[in-house]
C-alpha positions in Angstrom: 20.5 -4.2 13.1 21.6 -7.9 13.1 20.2 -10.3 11.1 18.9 -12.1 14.5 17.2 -9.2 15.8 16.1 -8.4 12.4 14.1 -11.9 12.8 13.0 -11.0 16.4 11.5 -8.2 14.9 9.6 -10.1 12.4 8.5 -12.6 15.1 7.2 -9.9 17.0 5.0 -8.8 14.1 3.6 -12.0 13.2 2.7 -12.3 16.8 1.0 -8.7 16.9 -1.2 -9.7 13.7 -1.9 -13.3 15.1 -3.5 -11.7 17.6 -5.3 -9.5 15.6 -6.6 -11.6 13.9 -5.0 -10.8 10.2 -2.3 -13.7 9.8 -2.6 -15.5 7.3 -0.7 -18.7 5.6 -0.4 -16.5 2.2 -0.1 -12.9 4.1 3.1 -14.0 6.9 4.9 -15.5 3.7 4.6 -12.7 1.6 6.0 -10.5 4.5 8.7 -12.7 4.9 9.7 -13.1 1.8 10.0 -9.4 1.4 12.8 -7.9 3.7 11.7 -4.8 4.6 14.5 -2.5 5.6 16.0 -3.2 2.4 13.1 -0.6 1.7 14.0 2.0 4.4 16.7 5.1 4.9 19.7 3.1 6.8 18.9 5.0 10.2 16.1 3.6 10.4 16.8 -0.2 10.7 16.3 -0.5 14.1 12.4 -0.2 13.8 12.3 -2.3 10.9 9.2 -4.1 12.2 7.5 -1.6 14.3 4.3 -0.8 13.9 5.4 3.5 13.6 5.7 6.0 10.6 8.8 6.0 9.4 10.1 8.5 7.5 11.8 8.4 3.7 12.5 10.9 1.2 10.5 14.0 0.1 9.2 14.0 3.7 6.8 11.7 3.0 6.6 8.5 5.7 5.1 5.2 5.3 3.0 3.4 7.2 3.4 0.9 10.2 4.0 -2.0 9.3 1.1 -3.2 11.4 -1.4 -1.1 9.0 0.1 -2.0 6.1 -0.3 -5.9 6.2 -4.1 -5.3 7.7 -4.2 -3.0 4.3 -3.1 -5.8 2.6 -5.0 -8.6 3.6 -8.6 -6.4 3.6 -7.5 -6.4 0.0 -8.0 -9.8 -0.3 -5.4 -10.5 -2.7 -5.4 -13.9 -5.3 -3.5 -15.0 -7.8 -3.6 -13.4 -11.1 -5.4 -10.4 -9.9 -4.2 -6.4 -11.1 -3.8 -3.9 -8.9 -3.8 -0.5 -9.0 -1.5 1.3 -5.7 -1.7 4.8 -5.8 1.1 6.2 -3.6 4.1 3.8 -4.3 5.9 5.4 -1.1 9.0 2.9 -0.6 7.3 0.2 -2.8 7.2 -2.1 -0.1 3.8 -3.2 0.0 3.4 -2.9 -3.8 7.1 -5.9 -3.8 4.8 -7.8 -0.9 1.7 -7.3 -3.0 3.3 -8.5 -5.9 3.7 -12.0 -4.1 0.1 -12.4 -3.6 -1.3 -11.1 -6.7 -0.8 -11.3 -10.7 0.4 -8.0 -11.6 0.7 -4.4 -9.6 0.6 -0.6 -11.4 1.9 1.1 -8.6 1.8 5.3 -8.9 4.2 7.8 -7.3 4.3 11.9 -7.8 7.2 12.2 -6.4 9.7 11.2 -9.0 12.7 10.4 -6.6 10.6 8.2 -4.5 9.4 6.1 -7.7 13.5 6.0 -8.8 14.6 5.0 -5.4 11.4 2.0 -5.1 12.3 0.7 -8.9 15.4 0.2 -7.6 14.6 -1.7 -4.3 11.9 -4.0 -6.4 14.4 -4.8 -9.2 17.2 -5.3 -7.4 15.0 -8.1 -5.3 14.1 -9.4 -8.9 10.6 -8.8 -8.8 9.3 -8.6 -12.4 5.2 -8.2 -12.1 5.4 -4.5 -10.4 5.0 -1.6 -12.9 6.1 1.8 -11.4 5.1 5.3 -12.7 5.7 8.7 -11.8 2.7 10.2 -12.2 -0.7 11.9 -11.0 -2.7 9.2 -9.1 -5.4 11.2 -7.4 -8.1 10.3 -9.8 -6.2 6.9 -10.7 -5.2 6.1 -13.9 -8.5 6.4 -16.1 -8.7 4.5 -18.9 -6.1 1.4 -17.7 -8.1 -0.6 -15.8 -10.4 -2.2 -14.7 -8.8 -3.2 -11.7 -9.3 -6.0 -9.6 -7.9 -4.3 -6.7 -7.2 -0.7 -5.8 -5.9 0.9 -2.7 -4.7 4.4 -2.0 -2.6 5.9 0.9 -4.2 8.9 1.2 -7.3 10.3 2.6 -10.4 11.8 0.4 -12.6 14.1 1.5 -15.6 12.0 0.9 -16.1 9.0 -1.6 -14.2 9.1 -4.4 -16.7 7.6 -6.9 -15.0 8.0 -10.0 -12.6 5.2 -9.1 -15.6 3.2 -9.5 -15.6 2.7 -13.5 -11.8 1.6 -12.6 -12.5 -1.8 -10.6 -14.1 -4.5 -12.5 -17.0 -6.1 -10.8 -17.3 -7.7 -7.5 -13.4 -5.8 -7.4 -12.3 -3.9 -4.2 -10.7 -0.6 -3.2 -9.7 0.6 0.2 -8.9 3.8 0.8 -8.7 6.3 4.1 -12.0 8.8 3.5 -12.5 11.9 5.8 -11.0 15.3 6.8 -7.3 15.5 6.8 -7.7 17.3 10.6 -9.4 14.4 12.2 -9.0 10.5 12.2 -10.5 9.1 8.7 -12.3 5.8 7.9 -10.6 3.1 6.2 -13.5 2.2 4.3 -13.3 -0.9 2.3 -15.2 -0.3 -0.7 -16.9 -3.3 -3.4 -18.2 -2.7 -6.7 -22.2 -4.1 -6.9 -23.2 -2.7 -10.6 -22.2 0.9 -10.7 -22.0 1.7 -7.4 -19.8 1.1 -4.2 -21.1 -1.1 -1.4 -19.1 0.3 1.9 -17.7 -1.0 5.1 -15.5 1.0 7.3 -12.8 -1.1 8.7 -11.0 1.4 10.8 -9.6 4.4 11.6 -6.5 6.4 10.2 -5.2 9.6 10.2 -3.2 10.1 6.6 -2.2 13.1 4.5 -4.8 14.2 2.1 -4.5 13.0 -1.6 -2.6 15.2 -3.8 -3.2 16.7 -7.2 -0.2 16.3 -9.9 3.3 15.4 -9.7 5.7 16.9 -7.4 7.4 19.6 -9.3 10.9 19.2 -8.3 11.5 16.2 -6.6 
């Protein structure tokens, strides 16, 4: 891919989300700032920008791109804020996240996808993204709270014990349903000790996984 059809692509995207409604000012910078194939297997340059799965290592795929920045934006991201990724995948949207928010704890099992995305994040010089190989599926108790957390996989139904992990008023989104059939992406706020929901869409993601991979 050439660096001019490598901006095509990105003007096609920007386009896509324009009319949907998610550009923003903050969200299209962040994006741009943040070349994505530098994030992707070398064959797969061509769709850079497309709104597919793509797939990386451990034959896991991430999302299209489409998705992700809608992911991203439901968020609501702001300065200063922590958040808490749990299925670092590449590490692209935890580098973009990092450009919108204070500070991101991004969570891989699979420990040659969390080698190969500290590499792509520190060799772009971002500093405020923390990677760990480790279990995610009932996040990180006892780190937070969080402002923010999102997940890229799908529980079975709501999975309240993230809710002593996200401070007040914070937000998680996450895909909730059975793995056979599309889930909601349900956009979940903390009032008191309980979630307040709004389903925002439909997905169809793996089911979240117990542990750490035990090879790879």
């Amino acid at each position: 891919m050439t660096v001019a059809e490598d901006r095509e692509g990105f003007a096609a995207f920007m386009l896509r989300l324009r009319g949907n409604g998610v550009a923003t000012r903050e969200l299209a910078a962040a994006f741009e700032a943040t070349p994505r194939r530098a994030f992707l297997p070398g064959q797969w340059h061509g769709v850079t920008w497309s709104d597919r799965m793509i797939p990386i290592p451990c034959g896991e795929a991430i999302e299209g791109v489409d998705l992700q920045a809608s992911i991203v934006r439901a968020l609501d991201l702001q300065p200063g804020v922590r958040v808490l990724e749990i299925g670092t995948g590449s590490g692209y949207t935890a580098a973009v996240m990092s450009r919108l928010a204070g500070r991101v704890l991004t969570v891989e099992r699979y420990k040659t996808l969390a080698t190969l995305a500290r590499a792509h994040t520190e060799a772009l010089g971002i500093q405020n993204v923390q990677l760990r190989h480790a279990d995610g599926a009932n996040g990180l108790p006892g780190e937070g709270p969080f402002d923010r957390i999102v997940v890229w996989a799908a529980f079975e139904s709501l999975p309240r014990v993230f809710v002593d992990q996200l401070s007040i008023g914070g937000i998680m989104i996450a895909p909730i349903g059975p793995a056979e059939a599309p889930q909601d992406l349900a956009r979940l706020t903390k009032v008191g000790s309980r979630f307040e929901r709004e389903d925002i869409g439909k997905v169809r993601l793996q089911p979240i996984v117990p542990g750490v991979a035990a090879v790879i």
